[in-house]
C-alpha positions in Angstrom: 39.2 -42.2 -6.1 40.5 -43.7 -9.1 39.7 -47.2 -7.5 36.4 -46.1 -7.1 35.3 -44.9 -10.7 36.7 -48.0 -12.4 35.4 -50.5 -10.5 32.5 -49.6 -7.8 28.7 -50.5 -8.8 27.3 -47.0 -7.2 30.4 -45.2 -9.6 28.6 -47.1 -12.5 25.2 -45.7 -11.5 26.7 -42.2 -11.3 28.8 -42.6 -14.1 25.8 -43.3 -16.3 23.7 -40.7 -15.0 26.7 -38.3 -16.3 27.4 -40.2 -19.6 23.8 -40.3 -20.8 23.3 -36.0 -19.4 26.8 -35.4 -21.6 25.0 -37.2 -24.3 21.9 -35.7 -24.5 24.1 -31.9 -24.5 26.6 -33.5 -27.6 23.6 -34.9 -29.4 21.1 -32.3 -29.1 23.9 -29.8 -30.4 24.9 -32.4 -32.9 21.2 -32.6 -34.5 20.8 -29.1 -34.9 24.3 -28.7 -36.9 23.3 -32.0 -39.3 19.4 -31.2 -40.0 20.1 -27.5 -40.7 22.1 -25.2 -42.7 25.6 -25.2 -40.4 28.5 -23.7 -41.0 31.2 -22.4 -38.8 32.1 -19.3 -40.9 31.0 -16.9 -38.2 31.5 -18.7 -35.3 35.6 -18.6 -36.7 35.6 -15.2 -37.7 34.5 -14.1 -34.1 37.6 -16.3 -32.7 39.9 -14.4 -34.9 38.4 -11.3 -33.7 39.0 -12.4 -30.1 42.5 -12.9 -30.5 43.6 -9.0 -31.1 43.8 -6.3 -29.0 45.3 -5.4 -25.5 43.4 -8.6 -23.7 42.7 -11.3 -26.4 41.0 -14.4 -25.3 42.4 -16.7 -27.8 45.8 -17.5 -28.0 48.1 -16.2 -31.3 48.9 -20.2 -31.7 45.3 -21.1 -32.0 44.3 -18.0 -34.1 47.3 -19.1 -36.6 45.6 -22.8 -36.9 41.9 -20.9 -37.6 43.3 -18.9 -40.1 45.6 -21.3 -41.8 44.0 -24.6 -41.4 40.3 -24.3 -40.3 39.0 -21.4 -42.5 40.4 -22.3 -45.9 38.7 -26.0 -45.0 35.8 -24.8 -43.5 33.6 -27.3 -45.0 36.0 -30.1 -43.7 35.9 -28.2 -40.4 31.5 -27.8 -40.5 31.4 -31.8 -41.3 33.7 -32.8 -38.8 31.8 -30.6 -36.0 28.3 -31.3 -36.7 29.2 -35.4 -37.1 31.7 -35.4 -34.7 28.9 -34.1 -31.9 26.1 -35.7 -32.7 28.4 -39.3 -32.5 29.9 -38.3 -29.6 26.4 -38.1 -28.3 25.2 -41.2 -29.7 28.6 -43.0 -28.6 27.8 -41.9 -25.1 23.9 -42.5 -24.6 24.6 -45.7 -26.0 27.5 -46.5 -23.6 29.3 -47.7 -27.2 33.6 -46.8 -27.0 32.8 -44.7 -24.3 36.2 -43.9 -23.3 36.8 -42.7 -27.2 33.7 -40.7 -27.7 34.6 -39.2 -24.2 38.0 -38.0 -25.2 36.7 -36.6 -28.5 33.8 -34.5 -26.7 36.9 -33.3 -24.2 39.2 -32.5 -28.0 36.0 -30.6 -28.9 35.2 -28.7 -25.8 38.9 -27.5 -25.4 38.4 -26.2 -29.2 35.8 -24.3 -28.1 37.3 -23.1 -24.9 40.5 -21.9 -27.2 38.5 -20.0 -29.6 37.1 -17.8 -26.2 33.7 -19.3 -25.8 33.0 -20.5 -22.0 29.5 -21.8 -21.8 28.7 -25.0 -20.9 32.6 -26.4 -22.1 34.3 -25.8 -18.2 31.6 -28.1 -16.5 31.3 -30.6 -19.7 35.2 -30.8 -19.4 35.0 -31.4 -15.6 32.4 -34.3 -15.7 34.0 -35.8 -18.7 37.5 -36.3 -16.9 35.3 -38.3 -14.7 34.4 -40.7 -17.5 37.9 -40.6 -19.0 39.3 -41.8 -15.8 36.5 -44.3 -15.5 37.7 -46.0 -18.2 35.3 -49.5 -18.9 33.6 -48.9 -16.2 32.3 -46.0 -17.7 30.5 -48.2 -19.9 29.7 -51.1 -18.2 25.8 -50.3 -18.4 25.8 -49.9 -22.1 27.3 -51.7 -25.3 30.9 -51.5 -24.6 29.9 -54.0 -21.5 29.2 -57.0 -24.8 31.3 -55.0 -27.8 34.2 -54.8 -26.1 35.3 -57.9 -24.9 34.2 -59.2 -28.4 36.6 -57.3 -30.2 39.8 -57.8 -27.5 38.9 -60.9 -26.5 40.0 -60.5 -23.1 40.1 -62.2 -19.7 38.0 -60.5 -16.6 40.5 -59.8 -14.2 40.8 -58.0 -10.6 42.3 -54.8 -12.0 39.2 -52.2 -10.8 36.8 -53.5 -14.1 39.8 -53.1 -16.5 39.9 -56.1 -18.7 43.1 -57.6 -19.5 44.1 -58.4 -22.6 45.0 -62.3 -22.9 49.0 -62.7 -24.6 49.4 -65.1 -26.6 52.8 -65.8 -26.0 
């Protein structure tokens, strides 16, 4: 399977199909939080909220870093959210660090899943594990395909897509 995603051609179709849907999701939520009044106040408070009583959905852990770290910062906390998604967007329609913006959509869903929100975060999780373990080949039909072997210089090998880096040894 893992064979598959990083190297086949029909992976790369499906993995793009998948990487621009995911992008569309980040940069449409993204757009609203940068061209309107944002903020996270609310959206925090409600987590805290969820993490009393006999059944909380968010973990004591998690309410401590709200409390502690993300409230008294929440303007560090509303810039990095509403940039964060629309670049993870952006980095994934545009098939630009792919693997990167895909590991920082998955940090953000899982922030989302521990303050006790489901939506769409299980199934965006899901399909971007799929492009995580894709790795380059991930982005093969997008930017990374030109950027990336420009900044790492690196040698086309047989290792399912994944460049190797040339030593210099």
């Amino acid at each position: 399977m893992v064979g598959f995603l990083r190297s086949n051609v029909y992976a790369t179709f499906l993995l793009t199909v998948v990487r621009l849907s995911l992008g569309m999701i980040w940069i449409q939520a993204g757009w609203h939080k940068v061209t309107g009044s944002f903020t996270a106040q609310k959206f925090l408070a409600g987590a805290l909220q969820k993490s009393t009583g006999d059944f909380p959905s968010v973990q004591a852990w998690w309410a401590w870093f709200l409390k502690n770290i993300a409230i008294p910062h929440i303007n560090v906390f509303d810039f990095l959210v509403s940039w964060g998604e629309l670049l993870v967007g952006i980095g994934l329609i545009a098939g630009l660090f792919t693997t990167f913006a895909a590991l920082m959509a998955i940090m953000m869903n899982f922030a989302y899943l521990f303050s006790g929100t489901l939506s769409m975060n299980p199934p965006m999780i899901l399909f971007t594990i799929f492009v995580l373990v894709a790795g380059f080949n991930a982005g093969r039909w997008g930017l990374d395909r030109w950027v990336i072997p420009v900044l790492f210089k690196h040698e086309r090998s047989n290792n399912h897509g994944i460049p190797r880096v040339k030593r210099t040894v």
